[in-house]
N, CA, C and O of each residue as an XYZ file, in Angstrom:
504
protein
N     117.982     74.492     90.645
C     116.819     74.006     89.944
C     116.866     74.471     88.489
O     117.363     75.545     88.148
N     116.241     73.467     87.546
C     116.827     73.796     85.998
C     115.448     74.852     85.647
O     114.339     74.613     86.125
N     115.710     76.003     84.769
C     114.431     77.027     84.247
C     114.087     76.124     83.236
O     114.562     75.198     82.579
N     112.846     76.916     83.415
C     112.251     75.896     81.818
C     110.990     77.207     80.902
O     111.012     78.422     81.095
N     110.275     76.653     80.197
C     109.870     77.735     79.471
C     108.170     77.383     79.905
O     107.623     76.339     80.258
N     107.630     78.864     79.677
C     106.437     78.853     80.658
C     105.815     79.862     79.989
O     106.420     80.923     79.836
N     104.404     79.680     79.446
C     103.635     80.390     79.319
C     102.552     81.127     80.142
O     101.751     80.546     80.874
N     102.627     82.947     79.880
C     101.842     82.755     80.934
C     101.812     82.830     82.332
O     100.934     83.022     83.173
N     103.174     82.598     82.344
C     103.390     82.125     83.970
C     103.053     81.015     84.442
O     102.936     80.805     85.649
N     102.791     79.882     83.232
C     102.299     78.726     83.621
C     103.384     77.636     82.966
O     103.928     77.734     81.866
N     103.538     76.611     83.914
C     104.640     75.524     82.949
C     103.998     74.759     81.875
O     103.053     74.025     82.163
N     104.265     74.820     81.097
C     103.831     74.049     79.747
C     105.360     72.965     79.220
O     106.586     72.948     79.335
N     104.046     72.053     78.508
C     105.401     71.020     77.816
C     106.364     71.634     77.234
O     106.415     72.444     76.308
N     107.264     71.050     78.020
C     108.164     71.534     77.227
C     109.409     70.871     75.867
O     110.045     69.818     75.921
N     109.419     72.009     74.651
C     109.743     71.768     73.544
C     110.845     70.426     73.267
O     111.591     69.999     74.148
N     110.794     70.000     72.199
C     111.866     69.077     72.355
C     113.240     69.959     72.173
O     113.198     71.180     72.016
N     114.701     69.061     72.218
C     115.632     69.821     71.592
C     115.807     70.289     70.547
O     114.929     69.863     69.797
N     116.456     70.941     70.048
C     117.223     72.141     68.775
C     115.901     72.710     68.700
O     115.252     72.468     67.682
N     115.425     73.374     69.539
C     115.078     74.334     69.486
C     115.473     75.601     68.791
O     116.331     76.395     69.177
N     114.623     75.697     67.556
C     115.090     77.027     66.668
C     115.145     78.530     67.124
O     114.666     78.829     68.218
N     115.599     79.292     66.481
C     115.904     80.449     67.381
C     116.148     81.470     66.025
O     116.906     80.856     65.274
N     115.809     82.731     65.461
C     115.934     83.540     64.890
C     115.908     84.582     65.718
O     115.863     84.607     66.948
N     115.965     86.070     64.356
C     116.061     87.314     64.301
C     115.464     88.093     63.606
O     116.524     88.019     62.984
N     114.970     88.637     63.172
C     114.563     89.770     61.868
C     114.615     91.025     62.412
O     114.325     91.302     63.576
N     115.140     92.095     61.213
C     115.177     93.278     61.659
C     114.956     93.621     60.156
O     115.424     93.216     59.092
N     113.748     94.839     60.660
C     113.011     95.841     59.969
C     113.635     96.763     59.556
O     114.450     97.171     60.384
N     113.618     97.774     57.784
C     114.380     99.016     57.737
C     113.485     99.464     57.050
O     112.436     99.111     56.510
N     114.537    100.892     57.265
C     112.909    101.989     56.041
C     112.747    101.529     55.143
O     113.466    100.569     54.865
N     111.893    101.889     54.361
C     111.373    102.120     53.426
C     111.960    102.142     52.065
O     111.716    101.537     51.022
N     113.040    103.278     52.521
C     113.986    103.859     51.459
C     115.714    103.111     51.207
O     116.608    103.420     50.419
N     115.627    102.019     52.282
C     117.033    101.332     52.570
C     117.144    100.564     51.014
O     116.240    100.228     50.250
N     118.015    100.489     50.938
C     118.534     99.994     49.643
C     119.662     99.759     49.308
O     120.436    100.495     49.921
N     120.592     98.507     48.037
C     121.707     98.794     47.796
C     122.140     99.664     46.445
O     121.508     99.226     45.483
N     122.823    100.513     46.157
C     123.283    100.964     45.139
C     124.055    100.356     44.014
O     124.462     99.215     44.235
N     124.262    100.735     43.178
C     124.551    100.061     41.959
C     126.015     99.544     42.082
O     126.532     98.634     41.433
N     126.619    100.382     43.131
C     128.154    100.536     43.697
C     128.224     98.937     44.253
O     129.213     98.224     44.079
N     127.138     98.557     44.872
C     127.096     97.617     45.842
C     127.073     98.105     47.320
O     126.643     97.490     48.296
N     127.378     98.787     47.292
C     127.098     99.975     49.081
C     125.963     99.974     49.359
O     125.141    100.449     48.576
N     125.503     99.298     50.868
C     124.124     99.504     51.186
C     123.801    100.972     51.655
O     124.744    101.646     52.070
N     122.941    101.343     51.630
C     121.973    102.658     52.281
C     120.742    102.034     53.201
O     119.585    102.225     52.828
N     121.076    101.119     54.679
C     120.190    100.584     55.414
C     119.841    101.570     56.486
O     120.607    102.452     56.874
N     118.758    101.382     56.889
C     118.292    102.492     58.203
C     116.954    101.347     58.798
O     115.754    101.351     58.527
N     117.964    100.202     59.920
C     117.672     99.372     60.679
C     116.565    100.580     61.227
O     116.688    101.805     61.240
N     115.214     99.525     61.758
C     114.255    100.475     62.658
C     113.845     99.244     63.789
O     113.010     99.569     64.632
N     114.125     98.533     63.817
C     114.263     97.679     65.282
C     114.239     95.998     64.774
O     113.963     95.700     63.612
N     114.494     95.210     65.582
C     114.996     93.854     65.400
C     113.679     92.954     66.773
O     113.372     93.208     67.938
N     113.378     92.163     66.028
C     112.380     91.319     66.958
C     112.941     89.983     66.948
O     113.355     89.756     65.811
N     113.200     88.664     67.988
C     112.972     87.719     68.175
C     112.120     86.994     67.590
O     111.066     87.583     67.349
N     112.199     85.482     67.130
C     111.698     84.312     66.571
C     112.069     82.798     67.175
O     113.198     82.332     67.028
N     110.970     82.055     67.892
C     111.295     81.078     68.079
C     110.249     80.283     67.276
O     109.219     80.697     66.744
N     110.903     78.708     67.329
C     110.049     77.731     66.866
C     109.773     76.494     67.889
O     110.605     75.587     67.859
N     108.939     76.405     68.577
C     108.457     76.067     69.242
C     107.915     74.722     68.807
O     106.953     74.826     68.046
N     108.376     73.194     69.166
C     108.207     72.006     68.323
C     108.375     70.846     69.804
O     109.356     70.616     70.511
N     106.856     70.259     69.854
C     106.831     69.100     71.227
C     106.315     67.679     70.567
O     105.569     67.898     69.613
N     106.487     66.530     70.787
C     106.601     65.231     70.526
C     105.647     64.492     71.765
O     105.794     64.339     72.978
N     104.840     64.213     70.999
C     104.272     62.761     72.284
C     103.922     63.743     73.033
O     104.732     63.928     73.941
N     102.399     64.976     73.022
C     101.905     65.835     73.683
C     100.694     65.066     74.212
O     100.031     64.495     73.346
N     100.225     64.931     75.678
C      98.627     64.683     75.953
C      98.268     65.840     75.367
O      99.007     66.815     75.227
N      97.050     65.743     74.991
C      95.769     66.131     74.589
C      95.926     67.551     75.624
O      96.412     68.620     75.254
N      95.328     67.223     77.145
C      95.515     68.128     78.317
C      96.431     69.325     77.830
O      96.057     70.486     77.666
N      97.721     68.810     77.627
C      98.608     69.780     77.493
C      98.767     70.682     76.428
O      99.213     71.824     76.547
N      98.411     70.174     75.427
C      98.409     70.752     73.952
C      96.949     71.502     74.104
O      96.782     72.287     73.171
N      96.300     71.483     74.653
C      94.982     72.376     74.524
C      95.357     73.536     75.531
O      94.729     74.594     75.507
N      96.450     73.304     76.465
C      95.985     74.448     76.862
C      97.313     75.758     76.526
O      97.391     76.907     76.958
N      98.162     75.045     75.658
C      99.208     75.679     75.103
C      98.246     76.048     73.719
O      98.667     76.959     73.007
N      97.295     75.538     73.425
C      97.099     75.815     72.348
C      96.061     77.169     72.295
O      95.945     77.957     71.356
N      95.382     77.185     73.538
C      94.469     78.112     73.844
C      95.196     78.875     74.827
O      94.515     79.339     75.742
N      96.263     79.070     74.832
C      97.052     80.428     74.844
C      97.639     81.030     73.994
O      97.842     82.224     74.213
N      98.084     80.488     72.831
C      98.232     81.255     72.008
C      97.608     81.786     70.415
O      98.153     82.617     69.690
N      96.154     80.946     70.094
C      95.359     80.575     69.166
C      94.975     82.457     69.365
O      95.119     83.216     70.323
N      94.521     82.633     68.160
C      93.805     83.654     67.773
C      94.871     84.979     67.879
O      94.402     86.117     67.850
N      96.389     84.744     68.009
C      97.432     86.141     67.715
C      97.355     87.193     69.346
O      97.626     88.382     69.511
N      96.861     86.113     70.362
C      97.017     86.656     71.823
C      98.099     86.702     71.769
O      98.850     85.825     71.341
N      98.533     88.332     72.439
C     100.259     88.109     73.027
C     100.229     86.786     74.021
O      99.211     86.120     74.210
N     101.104     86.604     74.431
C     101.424     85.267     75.543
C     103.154     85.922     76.195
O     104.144     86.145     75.498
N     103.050     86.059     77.401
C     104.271     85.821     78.298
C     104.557     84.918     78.455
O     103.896     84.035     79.002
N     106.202     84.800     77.803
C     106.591     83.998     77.698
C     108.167     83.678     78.330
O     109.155     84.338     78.009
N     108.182     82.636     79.200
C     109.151     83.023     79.659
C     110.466     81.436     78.693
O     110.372     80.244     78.401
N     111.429     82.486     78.595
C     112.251     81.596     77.483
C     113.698     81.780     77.240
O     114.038     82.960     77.317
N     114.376     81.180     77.045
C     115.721     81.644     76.867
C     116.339     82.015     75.835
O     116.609     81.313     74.861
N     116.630     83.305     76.025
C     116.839     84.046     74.551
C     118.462     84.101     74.170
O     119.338     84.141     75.034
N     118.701     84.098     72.833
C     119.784     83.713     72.256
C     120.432     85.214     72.103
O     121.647     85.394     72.172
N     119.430     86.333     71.877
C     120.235     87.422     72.344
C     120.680     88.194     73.756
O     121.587     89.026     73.769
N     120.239     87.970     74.446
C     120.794     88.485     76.258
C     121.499     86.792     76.652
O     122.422     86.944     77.452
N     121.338     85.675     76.383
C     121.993     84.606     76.694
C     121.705     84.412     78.410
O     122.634     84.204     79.191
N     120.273     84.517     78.841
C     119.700     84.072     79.941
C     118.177     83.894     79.916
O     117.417     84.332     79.053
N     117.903     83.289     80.837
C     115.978     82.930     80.418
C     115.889     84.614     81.058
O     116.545     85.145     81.954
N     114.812     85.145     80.197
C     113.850     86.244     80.765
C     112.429     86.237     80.369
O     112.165     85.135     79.887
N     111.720     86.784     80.375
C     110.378     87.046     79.963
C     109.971     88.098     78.879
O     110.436     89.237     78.891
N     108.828     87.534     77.676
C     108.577     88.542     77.221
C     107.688     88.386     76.751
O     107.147     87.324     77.056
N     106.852     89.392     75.606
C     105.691     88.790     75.100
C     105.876     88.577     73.669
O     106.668     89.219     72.980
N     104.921     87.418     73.150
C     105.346     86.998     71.682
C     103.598     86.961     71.428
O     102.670     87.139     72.218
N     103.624     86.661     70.021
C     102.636     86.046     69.404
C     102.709     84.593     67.842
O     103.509     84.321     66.946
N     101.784     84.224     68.168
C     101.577     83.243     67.301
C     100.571     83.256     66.601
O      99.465     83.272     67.143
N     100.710     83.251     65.155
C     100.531     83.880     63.770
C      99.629     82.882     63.479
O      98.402     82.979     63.445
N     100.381     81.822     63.251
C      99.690     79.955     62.116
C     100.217     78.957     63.044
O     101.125     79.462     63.705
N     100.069     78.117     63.255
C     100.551     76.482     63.709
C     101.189     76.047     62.490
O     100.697     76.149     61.366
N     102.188     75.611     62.746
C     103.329     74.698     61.905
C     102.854     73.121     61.718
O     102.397     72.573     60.716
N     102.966     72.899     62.263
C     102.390     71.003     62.610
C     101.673     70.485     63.562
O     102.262     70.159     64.593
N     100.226     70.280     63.456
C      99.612     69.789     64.770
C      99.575     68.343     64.103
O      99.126     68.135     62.976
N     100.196     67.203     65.092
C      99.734     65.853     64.137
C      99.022     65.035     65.244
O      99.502     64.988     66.377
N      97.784     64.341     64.888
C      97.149     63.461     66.148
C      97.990     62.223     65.984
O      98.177     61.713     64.879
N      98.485     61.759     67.082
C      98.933     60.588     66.976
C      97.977     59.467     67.603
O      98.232     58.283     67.383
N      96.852     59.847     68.402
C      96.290     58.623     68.721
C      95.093     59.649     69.683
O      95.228     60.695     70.319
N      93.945     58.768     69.409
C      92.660     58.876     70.269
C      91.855     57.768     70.511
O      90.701     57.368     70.357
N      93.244     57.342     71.078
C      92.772     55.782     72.678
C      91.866     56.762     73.578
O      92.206     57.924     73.804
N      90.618     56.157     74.097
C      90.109     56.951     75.124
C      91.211     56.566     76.319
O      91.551     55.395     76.490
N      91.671     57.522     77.026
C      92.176     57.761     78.082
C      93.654     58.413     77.683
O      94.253     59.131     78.484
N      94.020     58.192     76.772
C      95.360     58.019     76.016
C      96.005     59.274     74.885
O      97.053     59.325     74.241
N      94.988     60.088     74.995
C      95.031     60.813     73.543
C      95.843     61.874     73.515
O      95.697     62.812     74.298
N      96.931     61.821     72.462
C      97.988     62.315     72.420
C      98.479     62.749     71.032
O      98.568     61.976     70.078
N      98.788     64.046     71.004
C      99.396     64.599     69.683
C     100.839     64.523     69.410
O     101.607     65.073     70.199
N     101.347     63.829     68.258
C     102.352     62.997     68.181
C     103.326     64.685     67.175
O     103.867     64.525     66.081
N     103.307     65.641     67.680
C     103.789     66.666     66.945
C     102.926     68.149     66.891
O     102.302     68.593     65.927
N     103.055     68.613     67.911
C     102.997     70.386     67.839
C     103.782     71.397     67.638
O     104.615     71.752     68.472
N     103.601     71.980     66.490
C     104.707     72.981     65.973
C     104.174     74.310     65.649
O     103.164     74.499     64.971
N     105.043     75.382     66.267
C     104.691     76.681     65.695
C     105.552     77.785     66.126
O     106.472     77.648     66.931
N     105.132     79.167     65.414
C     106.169     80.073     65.411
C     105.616     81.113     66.013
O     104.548     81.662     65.744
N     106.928     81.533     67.415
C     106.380     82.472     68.177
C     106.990     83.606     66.980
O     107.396     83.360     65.844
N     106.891     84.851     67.657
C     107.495     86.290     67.068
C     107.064     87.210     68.395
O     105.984     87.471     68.924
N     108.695     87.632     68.711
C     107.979     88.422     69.898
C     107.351     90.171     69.339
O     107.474     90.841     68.313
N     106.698     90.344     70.608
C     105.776     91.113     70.431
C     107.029     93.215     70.737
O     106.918     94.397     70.410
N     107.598     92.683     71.203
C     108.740     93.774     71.122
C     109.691     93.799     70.544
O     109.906     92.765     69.913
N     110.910     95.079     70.405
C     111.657     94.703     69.799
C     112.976     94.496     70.663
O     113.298     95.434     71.394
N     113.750     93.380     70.647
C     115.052     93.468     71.236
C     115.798     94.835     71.633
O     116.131     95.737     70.864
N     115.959     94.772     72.871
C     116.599     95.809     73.905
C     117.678     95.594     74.685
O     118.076     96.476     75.445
């Protein structure tokens, strides 16, 4: 049976393809390069970034993806990560929405033609 990505513990639409995928990693304070060109970095942990982007969403579905992650709630998320290279679970949050676009409000019909946004997980890669 194919995994898929689930908020929550709940199945939600799922994203279209090329699904984006980052990294960022945090350093002191004091990290810097020298005049030499030699860095002086002191990595202090690395977090996950996805971008999360669905096409031709009901209404239904986009509200309730949307009211899981609205207001910077962590959300479990279960997803396949580009650093361990298997689906696992973790928790992220979501900051801003990228693109909400209505594509239509036919009564019975109503559907958002573009939901976009950026998780950041809530730990740091382990």
């Amino acid at each position: 049976m194919q995994d898929c990505f689930m908020m929550n513990n709940q199945k939600v639409w799922q994203p279209d393809s090329e699904m984006a995928a980052a990294w960022e990693t945090t350093f002191t304070e004091d990290s810097t390069r020298v005049q030499s060109g030699r860095d002086h970095f002191t990595p202090l942990f690395t977090i996950e970034q996805y971008s999360y982007s669905a096409s031709n969403v009901p209404v239904a579905e986009a509200t309730k993806i949307i009211q899981m992650v609205l207001k910077g709630k962590p959300v479990l998320l279960h997803y396949w990560s580009v650093y361990h290279g298997r689906w696992r679970d973790d928790y992220f949050r979501v900051g801003k929405s990228q693109n909400i676009s209505i594509g239509t409000l036919i009564n019975g019909g109503e559907m958002y033609s573009k939901l976009a946004f950026n998780m950041t997980g809530v730990n740091p890669v382990r």
